[in-house]
C-alpha positions as CSV (number, residue, x, y, z in Angstrom):
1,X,49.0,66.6,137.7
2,X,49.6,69.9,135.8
3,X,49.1,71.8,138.5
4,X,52.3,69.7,140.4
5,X,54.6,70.1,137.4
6,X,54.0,74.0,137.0
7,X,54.7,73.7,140.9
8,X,58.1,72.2,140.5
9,X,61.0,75.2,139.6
10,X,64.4,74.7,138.6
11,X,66.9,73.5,140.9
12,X,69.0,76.5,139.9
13,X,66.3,79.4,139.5
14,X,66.5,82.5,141.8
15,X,63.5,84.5,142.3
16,X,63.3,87.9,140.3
17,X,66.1,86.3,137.5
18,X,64.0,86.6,134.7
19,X,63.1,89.9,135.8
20,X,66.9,91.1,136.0
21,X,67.7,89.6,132.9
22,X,65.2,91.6,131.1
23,X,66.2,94.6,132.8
24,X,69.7,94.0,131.9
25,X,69.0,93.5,128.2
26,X,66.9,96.9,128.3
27,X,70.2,98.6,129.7
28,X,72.1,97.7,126.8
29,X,69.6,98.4,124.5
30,X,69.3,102.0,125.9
31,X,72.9,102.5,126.4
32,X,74.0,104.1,122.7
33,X,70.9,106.5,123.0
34,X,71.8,107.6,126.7
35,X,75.4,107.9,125.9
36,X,75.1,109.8,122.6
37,X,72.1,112.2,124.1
38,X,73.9,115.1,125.0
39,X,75.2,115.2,121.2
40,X,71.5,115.1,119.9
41,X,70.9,117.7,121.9
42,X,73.4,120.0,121.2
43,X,72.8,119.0,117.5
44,X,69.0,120.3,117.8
45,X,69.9,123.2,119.9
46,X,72.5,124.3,117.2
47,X,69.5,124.1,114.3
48,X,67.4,125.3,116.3
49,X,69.3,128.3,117.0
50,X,70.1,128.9,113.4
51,X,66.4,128.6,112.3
52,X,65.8,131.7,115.3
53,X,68.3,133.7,114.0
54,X,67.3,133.1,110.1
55,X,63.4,134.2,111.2
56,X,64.9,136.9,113.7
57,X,67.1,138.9,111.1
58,X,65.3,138.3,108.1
59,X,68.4,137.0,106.5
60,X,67.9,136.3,102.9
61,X,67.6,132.9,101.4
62,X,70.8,132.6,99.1
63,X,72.8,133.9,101.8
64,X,71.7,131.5,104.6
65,X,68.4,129.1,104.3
66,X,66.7,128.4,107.4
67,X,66.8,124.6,108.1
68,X,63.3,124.8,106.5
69,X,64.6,125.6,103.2
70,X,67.4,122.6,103.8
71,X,65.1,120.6,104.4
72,X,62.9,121.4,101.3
73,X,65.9,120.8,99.3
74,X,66.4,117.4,100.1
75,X,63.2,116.6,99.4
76,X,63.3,118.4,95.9
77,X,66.6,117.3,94.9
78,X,66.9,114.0,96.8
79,X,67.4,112.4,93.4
80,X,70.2,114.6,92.7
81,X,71.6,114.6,95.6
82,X,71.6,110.7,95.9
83,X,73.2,110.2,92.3
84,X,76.1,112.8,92.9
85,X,76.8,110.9,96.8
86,X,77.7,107.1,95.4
87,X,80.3,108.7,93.8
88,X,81.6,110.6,96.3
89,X,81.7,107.7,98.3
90,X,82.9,105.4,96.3
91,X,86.0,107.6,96.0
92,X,86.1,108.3,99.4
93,X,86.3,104.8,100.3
94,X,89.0,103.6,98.1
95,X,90.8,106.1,98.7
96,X,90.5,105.4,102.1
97,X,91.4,101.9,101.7
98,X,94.7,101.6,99.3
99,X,95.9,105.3,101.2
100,X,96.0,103.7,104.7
101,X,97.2,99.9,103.0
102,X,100.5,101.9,101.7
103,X,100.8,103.7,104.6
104,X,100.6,100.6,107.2
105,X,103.0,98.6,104.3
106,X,105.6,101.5,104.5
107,X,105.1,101.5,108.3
108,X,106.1,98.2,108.7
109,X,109.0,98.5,106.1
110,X,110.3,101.4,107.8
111,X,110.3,99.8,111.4
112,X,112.3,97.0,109.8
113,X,114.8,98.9,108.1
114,X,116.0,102.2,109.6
115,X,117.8,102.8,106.5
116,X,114.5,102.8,104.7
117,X,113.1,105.1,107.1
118,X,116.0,107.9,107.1
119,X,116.0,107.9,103.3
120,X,111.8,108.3,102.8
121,X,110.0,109.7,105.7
122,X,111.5,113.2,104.4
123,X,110.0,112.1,101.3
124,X,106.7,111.7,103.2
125,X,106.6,114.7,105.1
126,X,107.5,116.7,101.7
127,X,104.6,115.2,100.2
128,X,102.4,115.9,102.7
129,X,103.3,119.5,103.2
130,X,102.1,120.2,99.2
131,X,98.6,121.7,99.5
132,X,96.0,119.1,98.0
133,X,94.5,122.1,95.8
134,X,97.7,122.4,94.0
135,X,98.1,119.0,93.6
136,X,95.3,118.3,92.1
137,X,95.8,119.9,88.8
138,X,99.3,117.9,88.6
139,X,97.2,114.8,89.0
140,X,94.8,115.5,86.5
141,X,97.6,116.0,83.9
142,X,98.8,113.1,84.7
143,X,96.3,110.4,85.2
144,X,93.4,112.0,83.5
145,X,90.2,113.6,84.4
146,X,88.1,110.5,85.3
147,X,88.0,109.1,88.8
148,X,91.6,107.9,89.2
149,X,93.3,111.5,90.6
150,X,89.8,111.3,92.8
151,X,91.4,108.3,94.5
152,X,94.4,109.0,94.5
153,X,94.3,112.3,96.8
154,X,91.7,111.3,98.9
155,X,94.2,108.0,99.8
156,X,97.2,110.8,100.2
157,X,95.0,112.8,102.2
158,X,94.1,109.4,104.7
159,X,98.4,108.4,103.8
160,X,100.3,110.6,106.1
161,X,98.6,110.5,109.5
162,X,98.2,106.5,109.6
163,X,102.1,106.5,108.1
164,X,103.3,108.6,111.6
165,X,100.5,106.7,114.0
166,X,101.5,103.4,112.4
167,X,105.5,104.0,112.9
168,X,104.9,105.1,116.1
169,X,102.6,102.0,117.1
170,X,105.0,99.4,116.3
171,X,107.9,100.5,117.6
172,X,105.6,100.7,120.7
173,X,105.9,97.3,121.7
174,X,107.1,96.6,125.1
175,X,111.0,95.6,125.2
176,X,110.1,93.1,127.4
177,X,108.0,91.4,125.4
178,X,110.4,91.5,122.4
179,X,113.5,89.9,124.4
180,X,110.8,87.0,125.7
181,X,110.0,86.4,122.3
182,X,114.1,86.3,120.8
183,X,114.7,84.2,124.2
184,X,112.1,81.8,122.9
185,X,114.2,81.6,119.7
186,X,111.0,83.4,117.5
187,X,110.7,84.8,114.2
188,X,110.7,88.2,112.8
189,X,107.0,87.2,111.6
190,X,106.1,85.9,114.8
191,X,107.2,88.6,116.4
192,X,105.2,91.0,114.5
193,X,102.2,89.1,114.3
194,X,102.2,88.7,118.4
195,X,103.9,91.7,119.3
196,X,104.4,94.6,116.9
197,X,100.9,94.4,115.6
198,X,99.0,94.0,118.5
199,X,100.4,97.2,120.3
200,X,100.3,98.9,117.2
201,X,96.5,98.4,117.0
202,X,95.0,101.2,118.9
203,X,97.8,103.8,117.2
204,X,96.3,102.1,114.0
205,X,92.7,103.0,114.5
206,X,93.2,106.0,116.1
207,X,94.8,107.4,112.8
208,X,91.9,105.5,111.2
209,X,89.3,107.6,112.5
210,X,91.0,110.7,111.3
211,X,91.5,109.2,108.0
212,X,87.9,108.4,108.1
213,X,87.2,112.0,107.7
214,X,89.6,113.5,106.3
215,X,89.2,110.8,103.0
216,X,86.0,112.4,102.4
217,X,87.4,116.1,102.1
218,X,89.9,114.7,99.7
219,X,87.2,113.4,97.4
220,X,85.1,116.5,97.4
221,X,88.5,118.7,97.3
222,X,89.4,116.5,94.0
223,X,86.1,116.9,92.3
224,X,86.7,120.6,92.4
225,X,89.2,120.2,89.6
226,X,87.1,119.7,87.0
227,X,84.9,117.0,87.7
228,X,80.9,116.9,86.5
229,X,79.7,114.7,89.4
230,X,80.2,113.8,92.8
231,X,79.1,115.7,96.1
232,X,82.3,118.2,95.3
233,X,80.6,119.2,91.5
234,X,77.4,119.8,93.0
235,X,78.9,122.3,95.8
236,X,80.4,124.1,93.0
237,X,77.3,124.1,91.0
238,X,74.7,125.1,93.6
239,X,77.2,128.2,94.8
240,X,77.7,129.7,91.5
241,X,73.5,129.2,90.7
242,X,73.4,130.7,94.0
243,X,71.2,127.6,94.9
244,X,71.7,128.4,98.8
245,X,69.1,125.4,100.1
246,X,70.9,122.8,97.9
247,X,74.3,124.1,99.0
248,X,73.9,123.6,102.4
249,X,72.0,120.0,102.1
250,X,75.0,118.9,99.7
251,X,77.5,119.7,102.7
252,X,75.1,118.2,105.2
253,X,75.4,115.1,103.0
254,X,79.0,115.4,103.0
255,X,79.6,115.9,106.1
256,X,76.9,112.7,107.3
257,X,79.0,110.6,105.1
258,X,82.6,111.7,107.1
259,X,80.0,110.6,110.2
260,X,78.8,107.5,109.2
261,X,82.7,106.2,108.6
262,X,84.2,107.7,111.3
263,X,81.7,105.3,113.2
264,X,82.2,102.4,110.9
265,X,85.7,102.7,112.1
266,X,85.2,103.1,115.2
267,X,82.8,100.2,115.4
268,X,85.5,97.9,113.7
269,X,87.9,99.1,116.6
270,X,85.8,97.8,119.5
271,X,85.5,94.4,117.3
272,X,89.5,94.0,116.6
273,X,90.8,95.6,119.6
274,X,88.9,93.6,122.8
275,X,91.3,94.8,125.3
276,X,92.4,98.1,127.1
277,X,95.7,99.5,126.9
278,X,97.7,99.5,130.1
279,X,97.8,103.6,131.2
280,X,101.5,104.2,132.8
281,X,101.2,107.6,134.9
């Protein structure tokens, strides 16, 4: 009797299924790592490359450690290096946050009144065109010393290239589109939420991702003026110590950080955006 019922398959099964289910699920497993080899790769050939040149010249420690040293570093300062990164990133990431929230307010504010637009864009681009290491100072006379100026440039730094992409992005939206939605007698709300924001999306993230980045070099940029902690404090400590090893692990930190929310970003794009913008050629 239990012989006949294993005998008896489904109606539906096909044989091999099982077999190229599993196979598929592998696939996807191994796609990130295929598709992000050839950066691993180039990522070990450039350390290795500077550990051969570090042994091959002799090249003194506090000019340029090997990745030996780095690595040494990490381990003997992990502490260190782990206390001065949540702040960092804690600046980084607000920053990030209100920066690109005023910029995609003003976006929307400016698409909606040209008036608006003519009479602060300049007022944008002038901010933008004042080097971040002199503002700095001004924002540390003004708001103090503690973490608020840290904030506040990182977001100005993140500002000004979400401001354009956003602007851009909603005044993308197909004309088409925007008379089929005042034929069917909509609102300006409905009309953004259905039209505007939708094409504005990819503009959106694509500014995102730079923002991302750059966020990070505000924070460190800001901690420079007269800060005790954060990634940016250690730099400056380590290079007048002439503490080579921990000077280069700091930036590798900092620049792992940039990494890792670049690809937050990026991951949040492929969950928001689930459709390909048309290409016109």
């Amino acid at each position: 009797m239990a012989d006949s019922i294993h005998s008896i398959a489904p109606a539906n099964a096909r044989p091999g299924e099982g077999a190229m289910r599993r196979a598929m699920r592998t696939n996807r497993l191994l796609a990130p790592v295929v598709d992000n080899l050839p950066a691993v790769l180039a990522i070990a050939g450039c350390v290795l490359l500077w550990q051969l040149i570090v042994w091959g010249f002799s090249v003194p420690t506090f000019m340029a450690p090997s990745p030996v040293a780095v690595l040494y570093a990490f381990k003997e300062n992990g502490a260190i290096l782990w206390s001065n990164l949540l702040p960092t990133l804690l600046e980084a990431a607000l920053g990030l946050v209100f920066g690109n929230l005023v910029a995609v307010l003003l976006a929307v504010w400016f698409v909606y009144s040209p008036l608006a637009e003519k009479a602060f864009y300049p007022i944008a681009v002038i901010i933008k065109s004042i080097p971040i290491i002199a503002l700095a100072p001004i924002l540390v006379l003004l708001v103090g010393n503690g973490i608020a100026p840290k904030i506040i440039i990182a977001g100005l730094i993140c500002f000004f290239p979400t401001l354009v992409n956003m602007v851009q992005g909603l005044k993308s939206a197909s004309p088409a589109m925007l008379d089929l939605m005042r034929v069917l007698s909509a609102s300006n709300s409905e009309i953004f939420w259905k039209v505007r924001l939708p094409a504005s999306l990819p503009f959106l993230f694509a500014a995102l991702k730079i923002a991302a980045t750059s966020s990070v070099m505000g924070a460190i940029v800001a901690e420079w003026i007269g800060s005790s902690y954060g990634l940016g404090a250690l730099i400056i400590e380590a290079t007048y110590n002439f503490r080579s090893p921990l000077l280069y692990a700091t930036v590798v930190i900092a620049a792992t950080l940039a990494v890792v929310l670049f690809f937050v970003v990026s991951i949040a794009e492929k969950k928001v955006i689930r459709w390909k913008p048309s290409s016109h050629e």
